[in-house]
PDB file of the backbone (N, CA, C, O) and the ligand in Angstrom, with CONECT records:
HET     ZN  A 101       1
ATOM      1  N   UNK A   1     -14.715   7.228 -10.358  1.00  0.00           N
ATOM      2  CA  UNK A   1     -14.006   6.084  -9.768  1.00  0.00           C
ATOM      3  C   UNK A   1     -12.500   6.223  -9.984  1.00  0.00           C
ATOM      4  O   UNK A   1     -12.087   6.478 -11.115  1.00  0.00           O
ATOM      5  N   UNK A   2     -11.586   6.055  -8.873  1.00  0.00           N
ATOM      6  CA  UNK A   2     -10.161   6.041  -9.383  1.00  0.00           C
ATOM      7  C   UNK A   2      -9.667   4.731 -10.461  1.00  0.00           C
ATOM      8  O   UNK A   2     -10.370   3.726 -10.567  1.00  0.00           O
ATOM      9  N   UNK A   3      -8.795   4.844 -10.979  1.00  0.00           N
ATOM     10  CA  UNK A   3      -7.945   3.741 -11.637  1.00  0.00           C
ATOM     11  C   UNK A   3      -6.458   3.834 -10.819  1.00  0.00           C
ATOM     12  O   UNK A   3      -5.802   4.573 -10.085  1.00  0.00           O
ATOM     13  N   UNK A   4      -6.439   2.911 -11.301  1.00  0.00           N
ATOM     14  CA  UNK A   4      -4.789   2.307 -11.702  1.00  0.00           C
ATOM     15  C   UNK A   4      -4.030   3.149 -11.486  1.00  0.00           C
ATOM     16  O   UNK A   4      -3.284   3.358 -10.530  1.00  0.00           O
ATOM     17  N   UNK A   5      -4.233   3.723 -12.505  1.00  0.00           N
ATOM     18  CA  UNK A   5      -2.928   4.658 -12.614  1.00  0.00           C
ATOM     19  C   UNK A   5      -3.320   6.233 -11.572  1.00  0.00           C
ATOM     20  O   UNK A   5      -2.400   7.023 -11.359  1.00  0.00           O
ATOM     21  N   UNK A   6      -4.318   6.430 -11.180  1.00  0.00           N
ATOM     22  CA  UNK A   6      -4.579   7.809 -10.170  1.00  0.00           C
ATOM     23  C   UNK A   6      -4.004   6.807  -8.792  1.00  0.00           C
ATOM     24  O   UNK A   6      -3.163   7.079  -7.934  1.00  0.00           O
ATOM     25  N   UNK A   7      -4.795   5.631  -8.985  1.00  0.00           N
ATOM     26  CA  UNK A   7      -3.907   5.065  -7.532  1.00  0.00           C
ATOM     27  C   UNK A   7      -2.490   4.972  -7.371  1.00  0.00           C
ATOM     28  O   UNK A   7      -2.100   5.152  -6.217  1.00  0.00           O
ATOM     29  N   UNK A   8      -1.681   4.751  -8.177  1.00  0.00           N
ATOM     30  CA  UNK A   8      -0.111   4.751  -7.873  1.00  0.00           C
ATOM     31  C   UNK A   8       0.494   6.473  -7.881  1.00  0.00           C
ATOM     32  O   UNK A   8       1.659   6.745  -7.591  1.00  0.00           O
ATOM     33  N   UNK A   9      -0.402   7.374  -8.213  1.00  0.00           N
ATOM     34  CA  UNK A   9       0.033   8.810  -8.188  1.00  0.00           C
ATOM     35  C   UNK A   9      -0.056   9.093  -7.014  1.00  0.00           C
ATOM     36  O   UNK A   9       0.921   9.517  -6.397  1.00  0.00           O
ATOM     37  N   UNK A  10      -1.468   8.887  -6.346  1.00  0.00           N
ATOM     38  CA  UNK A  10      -2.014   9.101  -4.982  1.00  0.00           C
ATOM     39  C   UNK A  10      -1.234   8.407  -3.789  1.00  0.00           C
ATOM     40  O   UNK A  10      -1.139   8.835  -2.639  1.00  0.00           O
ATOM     41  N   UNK A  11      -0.723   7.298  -4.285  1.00  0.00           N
ATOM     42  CA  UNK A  11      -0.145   6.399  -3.289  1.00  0.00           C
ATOM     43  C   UNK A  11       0.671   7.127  -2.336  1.00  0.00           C
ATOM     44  O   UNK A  11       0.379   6.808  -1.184  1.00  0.00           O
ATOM     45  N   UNK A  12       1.534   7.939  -2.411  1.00  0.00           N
ATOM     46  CA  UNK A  12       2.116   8.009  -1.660  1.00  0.00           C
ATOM     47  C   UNK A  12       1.618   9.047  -0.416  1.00  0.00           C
ATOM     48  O   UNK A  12       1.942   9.097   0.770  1.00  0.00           O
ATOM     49  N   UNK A  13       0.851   9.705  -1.084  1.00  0.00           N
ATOM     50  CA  UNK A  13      -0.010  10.902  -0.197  1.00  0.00           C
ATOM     51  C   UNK A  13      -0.825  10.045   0.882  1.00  0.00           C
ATOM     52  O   UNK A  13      -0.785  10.061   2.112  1.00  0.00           O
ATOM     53  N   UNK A  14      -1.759   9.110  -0.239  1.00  0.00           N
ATOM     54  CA  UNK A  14      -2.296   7.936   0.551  1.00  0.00           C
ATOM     55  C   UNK A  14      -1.864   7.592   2.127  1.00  0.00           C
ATOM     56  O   UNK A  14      -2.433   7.831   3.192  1.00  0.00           O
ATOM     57  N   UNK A  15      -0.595   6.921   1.800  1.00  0.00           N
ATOM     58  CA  UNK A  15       0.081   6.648   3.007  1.00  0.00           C
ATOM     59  C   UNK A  15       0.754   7.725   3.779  1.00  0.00           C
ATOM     60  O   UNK A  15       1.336   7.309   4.781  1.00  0.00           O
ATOM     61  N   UNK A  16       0.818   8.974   3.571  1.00  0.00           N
ATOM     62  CA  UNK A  16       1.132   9.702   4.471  1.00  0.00           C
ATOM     63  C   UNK A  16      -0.221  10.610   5.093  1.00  0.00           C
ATOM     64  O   UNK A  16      -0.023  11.582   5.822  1.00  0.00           O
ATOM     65  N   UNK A  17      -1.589  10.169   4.713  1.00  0.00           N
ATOM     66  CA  UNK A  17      -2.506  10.452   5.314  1.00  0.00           C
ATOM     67  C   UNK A  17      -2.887  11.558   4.768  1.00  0.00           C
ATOM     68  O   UNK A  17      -3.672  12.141   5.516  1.00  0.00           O
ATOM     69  N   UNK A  18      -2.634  12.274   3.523  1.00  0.00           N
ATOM     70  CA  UNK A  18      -3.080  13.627   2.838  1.00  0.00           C
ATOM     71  C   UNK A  18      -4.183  13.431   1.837  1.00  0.00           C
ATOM     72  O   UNK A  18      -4.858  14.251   1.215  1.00  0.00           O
ATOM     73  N   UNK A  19      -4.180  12.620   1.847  1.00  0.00           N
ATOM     74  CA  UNK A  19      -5.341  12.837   0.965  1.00  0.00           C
ATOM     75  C   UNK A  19      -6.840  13.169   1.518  1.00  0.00           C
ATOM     76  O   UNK A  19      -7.230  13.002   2.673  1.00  0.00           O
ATOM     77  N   UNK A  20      -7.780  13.812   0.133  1.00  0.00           N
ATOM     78  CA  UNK A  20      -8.704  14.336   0.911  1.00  0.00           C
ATOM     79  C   UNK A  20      -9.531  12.917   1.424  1.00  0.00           C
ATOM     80  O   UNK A  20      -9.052  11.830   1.102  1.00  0.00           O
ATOM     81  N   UNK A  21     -10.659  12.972   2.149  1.00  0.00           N
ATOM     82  CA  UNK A  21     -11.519  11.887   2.752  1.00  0.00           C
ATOM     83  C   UNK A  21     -12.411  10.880   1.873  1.00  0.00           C
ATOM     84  O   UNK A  21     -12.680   9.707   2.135  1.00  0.00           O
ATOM     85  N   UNK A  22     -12.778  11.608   0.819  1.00  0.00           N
ATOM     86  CA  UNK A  22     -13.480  11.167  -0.295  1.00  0.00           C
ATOM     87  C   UNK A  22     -12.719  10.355  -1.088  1.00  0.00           C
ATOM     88  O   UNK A  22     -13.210   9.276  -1.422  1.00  0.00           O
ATOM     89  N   UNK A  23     -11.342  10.723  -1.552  1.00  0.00           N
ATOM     90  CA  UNK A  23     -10.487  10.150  -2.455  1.00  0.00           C
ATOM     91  C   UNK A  23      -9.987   8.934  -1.548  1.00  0.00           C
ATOM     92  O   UNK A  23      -9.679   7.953  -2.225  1.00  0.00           O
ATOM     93  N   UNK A  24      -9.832   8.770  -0.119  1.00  0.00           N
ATOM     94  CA  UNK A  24      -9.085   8.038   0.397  1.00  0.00           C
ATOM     95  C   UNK A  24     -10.181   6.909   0.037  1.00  0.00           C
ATOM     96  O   UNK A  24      -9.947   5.909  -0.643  1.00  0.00           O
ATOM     97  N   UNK A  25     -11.518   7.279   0.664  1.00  0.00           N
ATOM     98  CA  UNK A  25     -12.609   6.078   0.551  1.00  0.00           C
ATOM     99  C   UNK A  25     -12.459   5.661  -1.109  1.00  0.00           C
ATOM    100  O   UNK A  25     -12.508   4.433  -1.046  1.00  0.00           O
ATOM    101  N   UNK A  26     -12.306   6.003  -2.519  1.00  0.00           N
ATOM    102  CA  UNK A  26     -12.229   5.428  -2.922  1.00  0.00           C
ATOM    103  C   UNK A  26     -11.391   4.499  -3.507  1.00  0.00           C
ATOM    104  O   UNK A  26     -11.696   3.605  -4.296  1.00  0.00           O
ATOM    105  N   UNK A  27      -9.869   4.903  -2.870  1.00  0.00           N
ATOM    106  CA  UNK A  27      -8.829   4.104  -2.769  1.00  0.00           C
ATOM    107  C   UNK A  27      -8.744   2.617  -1.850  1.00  0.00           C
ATOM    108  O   UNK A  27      -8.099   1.569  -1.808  1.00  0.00           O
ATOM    109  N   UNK A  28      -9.940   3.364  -1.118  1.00  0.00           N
ATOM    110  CA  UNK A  28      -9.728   1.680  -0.244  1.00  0.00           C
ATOM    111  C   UNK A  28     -10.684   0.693  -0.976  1.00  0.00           C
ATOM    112  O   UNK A  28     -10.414  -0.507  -0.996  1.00  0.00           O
ATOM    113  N   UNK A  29     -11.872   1.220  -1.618  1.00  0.00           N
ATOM    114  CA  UNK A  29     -12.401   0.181  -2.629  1.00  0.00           C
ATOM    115  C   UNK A  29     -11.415  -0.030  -3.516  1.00  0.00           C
ATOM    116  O   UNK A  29     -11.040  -1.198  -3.622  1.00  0.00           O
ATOM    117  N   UNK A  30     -10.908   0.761  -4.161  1.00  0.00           N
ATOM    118  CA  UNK A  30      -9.639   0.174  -5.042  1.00  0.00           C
ATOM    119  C   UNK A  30      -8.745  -1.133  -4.289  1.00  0.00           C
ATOM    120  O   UNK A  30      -8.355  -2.189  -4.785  1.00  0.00           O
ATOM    121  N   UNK A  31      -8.634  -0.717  -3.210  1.00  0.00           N
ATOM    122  CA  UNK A  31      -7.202  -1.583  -2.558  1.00  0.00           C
ATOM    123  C   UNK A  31      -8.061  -3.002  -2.148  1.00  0.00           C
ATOM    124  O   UNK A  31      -7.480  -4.084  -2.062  1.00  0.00           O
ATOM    125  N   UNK A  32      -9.502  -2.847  -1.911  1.00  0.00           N
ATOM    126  CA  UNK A  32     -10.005  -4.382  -1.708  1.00  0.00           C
ATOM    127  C   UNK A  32     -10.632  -4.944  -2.757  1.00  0.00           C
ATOM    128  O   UNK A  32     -11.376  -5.878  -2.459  1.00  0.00           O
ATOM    129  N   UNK A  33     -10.532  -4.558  -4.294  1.00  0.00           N
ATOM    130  CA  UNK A  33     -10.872  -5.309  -5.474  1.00  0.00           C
ATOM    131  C   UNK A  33      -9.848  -5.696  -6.068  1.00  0.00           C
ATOM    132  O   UNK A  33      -9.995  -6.603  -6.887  1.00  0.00           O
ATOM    133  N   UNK A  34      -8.330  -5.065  -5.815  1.00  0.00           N
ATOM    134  CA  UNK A  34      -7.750  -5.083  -6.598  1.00  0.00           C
ATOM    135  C   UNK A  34      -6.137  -5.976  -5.953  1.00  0.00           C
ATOM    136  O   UNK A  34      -5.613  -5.779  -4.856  1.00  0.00           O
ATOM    137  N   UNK A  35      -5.808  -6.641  -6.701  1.00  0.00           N
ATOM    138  CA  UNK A  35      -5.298  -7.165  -5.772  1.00  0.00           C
ATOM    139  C   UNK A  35      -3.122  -7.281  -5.753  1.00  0.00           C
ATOM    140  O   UNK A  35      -2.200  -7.675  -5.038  1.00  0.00           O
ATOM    141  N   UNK A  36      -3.461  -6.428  -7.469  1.00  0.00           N
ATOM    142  CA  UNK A  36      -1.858  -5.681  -7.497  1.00  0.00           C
ATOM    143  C   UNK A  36      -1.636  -4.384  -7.030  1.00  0.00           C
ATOM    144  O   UNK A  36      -0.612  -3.700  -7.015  1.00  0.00           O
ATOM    145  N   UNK A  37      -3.306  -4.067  -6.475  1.00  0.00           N
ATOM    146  CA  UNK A  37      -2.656  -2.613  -5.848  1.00  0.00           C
ATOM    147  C   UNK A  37      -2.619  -2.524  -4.344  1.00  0.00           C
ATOM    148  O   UNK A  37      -1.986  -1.624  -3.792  1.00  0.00           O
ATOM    149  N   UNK A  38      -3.551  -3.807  -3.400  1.00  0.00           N
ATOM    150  CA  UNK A  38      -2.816  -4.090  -2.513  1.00  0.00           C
ATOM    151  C   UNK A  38      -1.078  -4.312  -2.258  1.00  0.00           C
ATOM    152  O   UNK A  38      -0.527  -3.690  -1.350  1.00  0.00           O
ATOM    153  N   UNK A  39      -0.228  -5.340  -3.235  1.00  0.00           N
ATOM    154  CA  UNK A  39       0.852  -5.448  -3.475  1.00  0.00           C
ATOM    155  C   UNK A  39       1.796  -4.241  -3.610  1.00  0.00           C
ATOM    156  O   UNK A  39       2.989  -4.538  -3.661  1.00  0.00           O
ATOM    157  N   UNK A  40       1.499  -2.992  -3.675  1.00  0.00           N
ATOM    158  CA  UNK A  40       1.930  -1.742  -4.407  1.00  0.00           C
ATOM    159  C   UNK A  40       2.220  -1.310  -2.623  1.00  0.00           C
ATOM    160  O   UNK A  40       3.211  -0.996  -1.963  1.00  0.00           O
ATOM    161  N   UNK A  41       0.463  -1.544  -2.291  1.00  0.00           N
ATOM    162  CA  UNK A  41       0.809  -0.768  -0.730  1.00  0.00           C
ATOM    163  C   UNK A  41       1.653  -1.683   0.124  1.00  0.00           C
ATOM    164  O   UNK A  41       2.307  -1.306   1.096  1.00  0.00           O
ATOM    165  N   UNK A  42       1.587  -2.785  -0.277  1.00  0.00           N
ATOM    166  CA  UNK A  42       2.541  -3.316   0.991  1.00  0.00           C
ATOM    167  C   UNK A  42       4.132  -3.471   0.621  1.00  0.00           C
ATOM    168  O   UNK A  42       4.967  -3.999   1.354  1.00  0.00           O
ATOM    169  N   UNK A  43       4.426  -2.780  -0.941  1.00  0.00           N
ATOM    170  CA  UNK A  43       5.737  -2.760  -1.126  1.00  0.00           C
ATOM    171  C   UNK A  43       5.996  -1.197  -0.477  1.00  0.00           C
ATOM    172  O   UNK A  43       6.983  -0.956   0.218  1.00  0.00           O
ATOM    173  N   UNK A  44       5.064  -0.278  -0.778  1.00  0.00           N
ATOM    174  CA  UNK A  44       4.996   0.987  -0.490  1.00  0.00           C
ATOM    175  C   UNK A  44       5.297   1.237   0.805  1.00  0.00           C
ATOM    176  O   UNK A  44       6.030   2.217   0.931  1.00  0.00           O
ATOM    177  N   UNK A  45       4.842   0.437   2.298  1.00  0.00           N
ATOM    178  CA  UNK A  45       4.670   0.248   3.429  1.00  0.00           C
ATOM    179  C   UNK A  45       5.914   0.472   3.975  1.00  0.00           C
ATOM    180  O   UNK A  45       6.412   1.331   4.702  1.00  0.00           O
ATOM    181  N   UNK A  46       6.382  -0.816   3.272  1.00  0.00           N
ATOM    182  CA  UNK A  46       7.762  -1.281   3.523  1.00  0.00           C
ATOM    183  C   UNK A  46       9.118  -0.548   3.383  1.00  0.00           C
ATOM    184  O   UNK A  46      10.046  -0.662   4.183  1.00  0.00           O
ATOM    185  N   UNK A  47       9.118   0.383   2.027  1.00  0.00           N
ATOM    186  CA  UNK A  47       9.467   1.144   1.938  1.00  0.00           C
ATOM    187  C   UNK A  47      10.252   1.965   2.623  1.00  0.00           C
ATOM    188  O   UNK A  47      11.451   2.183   2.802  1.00  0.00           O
ATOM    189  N   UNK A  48       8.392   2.659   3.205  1.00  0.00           N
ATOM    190  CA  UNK A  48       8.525   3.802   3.977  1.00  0.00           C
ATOM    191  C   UNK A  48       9.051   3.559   5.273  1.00  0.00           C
ATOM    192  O   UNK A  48       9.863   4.340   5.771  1.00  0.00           O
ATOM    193  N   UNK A  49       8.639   2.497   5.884  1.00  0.00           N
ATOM    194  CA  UNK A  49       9.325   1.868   7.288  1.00  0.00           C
ATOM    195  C   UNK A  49      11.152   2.255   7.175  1.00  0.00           C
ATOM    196  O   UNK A  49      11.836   2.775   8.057  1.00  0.00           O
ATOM    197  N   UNK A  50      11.616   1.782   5.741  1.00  0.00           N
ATOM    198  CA  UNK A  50      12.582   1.544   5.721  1.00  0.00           C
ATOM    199  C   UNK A  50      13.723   2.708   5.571  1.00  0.00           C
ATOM    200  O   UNK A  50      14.952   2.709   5.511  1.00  0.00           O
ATOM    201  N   UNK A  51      12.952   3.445   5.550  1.00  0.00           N
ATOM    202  CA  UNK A  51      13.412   4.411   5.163  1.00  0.00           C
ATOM    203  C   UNK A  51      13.279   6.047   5.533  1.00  0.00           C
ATOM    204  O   UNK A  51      13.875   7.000   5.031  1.00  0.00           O
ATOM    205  N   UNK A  52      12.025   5.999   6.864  1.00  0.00           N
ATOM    206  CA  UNK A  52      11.476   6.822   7.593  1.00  0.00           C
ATOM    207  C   UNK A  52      12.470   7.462   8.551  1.00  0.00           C
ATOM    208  O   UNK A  52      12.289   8.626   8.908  1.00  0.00           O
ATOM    209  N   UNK A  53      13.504   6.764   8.980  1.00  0.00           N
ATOM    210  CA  UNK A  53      14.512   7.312   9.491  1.00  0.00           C
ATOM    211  C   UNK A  53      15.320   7.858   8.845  1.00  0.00           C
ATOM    212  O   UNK A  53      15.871   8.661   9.598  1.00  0.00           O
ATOM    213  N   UNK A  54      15.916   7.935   7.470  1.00  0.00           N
ATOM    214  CA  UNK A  54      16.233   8.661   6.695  1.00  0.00           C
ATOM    215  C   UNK A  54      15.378  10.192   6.326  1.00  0.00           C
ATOM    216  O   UNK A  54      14.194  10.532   6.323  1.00  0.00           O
ATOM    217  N   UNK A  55      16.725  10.887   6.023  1.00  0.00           N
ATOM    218  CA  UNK A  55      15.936  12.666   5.544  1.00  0.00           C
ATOM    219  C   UNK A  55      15.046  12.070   4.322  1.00  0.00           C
ATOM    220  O   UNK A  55      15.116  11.002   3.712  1.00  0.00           O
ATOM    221  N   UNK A  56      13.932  13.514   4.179  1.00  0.00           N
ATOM    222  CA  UNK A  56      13.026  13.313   3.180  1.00  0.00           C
ATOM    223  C   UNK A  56      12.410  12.249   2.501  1.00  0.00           C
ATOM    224  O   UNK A  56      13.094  11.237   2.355  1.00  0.00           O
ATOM    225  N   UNK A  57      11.435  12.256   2.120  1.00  0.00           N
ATOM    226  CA  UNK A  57      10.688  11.268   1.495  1.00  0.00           C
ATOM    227  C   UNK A  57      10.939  10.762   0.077  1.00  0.00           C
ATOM    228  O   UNK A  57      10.400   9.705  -0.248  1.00  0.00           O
ATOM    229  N   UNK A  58      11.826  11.517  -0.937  1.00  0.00           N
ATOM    230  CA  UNK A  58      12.136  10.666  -1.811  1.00  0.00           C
ATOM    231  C   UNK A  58      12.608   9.265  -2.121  1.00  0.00           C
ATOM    232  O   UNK A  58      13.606   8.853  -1.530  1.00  0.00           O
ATOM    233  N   UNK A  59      11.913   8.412  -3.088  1.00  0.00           N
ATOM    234  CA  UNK A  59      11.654   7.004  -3.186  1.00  0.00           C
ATOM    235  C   UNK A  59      12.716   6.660  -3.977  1.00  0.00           C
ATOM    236  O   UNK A  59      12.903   7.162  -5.085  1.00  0.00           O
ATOM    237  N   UNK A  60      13.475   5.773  -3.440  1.00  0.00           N
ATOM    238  CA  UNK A  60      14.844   5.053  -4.318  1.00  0.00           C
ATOM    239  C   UNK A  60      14.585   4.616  -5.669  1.00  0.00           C
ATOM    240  O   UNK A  60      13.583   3.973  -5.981  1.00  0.00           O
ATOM    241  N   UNK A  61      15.467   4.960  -6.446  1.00  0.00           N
ATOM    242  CA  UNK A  61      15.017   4.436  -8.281  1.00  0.00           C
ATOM    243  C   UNK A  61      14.390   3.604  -8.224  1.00  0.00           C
ATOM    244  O   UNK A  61      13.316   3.492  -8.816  1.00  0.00           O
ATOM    245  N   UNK A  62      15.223   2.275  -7.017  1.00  0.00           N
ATOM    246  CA  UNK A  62      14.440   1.147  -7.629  1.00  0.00           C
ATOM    247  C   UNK A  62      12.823   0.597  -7.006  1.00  0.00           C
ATOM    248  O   UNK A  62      12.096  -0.343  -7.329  1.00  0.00           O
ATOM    249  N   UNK A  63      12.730   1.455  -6.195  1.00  0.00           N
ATOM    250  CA  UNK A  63      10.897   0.981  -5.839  1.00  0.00           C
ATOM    251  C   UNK A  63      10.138   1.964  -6.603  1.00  0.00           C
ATOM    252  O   UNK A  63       8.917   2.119  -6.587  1.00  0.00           O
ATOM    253  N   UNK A  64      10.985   2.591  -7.257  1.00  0.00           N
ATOM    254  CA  UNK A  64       9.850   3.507  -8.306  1.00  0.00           C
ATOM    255  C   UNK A  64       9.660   2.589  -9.513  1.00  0.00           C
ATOM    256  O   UNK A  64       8.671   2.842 -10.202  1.00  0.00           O
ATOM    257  N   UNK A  65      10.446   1.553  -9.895  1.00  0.00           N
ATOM    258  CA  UNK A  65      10.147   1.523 -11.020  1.00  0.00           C
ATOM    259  C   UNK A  65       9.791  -0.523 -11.024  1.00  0.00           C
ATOM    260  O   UNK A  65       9.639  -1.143 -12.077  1.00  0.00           O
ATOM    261  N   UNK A  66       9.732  -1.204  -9.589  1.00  0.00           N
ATOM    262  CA  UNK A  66       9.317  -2.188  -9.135  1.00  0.00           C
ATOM    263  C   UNK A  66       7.254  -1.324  -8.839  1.00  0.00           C
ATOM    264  O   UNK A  66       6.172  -1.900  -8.950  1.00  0.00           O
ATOM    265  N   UNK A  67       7.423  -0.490  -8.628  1.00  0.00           N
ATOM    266  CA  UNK A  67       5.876   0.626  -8.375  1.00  0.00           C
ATOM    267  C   UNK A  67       5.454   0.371 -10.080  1.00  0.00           C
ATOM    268  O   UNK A  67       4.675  -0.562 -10.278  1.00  0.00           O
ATOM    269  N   UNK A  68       5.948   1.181 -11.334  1.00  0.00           N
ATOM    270  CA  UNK A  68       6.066   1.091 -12.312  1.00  0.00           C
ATOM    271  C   UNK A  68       5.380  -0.667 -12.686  1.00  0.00           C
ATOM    272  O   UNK A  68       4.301  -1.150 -13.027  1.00  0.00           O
ATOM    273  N   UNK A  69       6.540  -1.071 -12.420  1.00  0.00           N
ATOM    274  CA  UNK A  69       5.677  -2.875 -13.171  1.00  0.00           C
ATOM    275  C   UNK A  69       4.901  -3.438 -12.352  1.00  0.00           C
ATOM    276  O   UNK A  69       4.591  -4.542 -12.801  1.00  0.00           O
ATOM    277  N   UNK A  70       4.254  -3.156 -11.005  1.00  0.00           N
ATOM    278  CA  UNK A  70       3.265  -3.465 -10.194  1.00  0.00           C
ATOM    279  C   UNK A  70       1.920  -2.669 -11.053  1.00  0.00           C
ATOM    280  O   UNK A  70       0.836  -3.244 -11.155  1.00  0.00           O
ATOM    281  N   UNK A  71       2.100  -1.630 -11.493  1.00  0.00           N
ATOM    282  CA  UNK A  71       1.392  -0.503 -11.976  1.00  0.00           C
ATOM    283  C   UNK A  71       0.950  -1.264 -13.071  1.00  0.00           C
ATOM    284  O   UNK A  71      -0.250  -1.531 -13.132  1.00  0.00           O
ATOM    285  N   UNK A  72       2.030  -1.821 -14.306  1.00  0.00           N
ATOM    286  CA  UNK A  72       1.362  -2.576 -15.386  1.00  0.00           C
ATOM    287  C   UNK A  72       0.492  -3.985 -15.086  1.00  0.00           C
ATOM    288  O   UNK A  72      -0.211  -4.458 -15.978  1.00  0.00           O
ATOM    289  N   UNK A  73       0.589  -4.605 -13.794  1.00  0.00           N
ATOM    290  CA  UNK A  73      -0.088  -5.292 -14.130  1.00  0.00           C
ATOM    291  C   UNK A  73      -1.924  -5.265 -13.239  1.00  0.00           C
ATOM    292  O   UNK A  73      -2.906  -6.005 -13.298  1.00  0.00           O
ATOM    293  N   UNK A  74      -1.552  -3.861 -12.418  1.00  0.00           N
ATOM    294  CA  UNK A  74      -2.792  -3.254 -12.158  1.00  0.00           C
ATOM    295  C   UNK A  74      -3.346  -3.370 -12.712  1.00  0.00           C
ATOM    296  O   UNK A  74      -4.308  -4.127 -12.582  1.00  0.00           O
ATOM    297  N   UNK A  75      -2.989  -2.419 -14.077  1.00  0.00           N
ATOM    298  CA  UNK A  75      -3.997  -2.080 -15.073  1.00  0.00           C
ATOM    299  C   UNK A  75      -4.409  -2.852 -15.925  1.00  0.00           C
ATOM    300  O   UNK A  75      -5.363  -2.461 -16.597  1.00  0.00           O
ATOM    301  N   UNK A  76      -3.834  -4.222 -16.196  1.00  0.00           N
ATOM    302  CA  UNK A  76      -4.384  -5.046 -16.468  1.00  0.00           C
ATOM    303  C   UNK A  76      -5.683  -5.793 -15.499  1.00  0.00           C
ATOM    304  O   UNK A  76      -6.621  -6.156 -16.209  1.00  0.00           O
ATOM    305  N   UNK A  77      -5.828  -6.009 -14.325  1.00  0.00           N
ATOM    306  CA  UNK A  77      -7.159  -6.312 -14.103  1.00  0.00           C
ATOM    307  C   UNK A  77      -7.874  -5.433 -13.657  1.00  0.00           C
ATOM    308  O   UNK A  77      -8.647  -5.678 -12.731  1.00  0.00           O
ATOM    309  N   UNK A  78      -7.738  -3.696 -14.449  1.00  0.00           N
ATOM    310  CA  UNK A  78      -9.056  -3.044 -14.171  1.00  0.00           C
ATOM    311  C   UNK A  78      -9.932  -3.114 -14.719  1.00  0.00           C
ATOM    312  O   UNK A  78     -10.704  -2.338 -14.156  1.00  0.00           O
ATOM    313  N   UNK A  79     -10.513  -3.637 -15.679  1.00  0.00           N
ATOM    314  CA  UNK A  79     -11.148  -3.762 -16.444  1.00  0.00           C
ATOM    315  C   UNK A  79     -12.154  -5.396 -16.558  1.00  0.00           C
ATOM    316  O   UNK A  79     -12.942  -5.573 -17.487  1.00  0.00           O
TER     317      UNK A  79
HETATM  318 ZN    ZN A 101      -5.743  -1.950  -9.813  1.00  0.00          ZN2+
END
């Protein structure tokens, strides 16, 4: 089963559609139990919209580390 924390690693592959088929399916059970890691993808979304017209895919300090405290409180309701 993924966690928490494989989901915010994966995330971004996630959304650019790389991941393998198996891992994606269990990210989407992740993304409909969980309901700070929905929040992750739709900051993630947004992001990328925002920024898709810009070169390369590197993620601005600060949604890495707004990703980061979305992340802590993931992992608080995995369990
Ligand atoms: Zn979670």
């Amino acid at each position: 089963m993924i966690d928490c924390e494989r989901f915010l690693r994966c995330l971004s592959d996630y959304l650019d559609g790389e991941l393998d088929e198996d891992i994606r399916a269990e990210f989407e059970v992740h993304i409909r139990t969980c309901s700070s890691a929905r929040a992750m993808i739709h900051t993630m979304e947004q992001t990328i919209v925002l920024h898709r017209t810009a070169r390369g895919r590197a993620l601005p300090t600060g949604v890495k580390s707004r990703l980061r405290e979305a992340l802590e409180k993931c992992m608080d309701c995995s369990e």
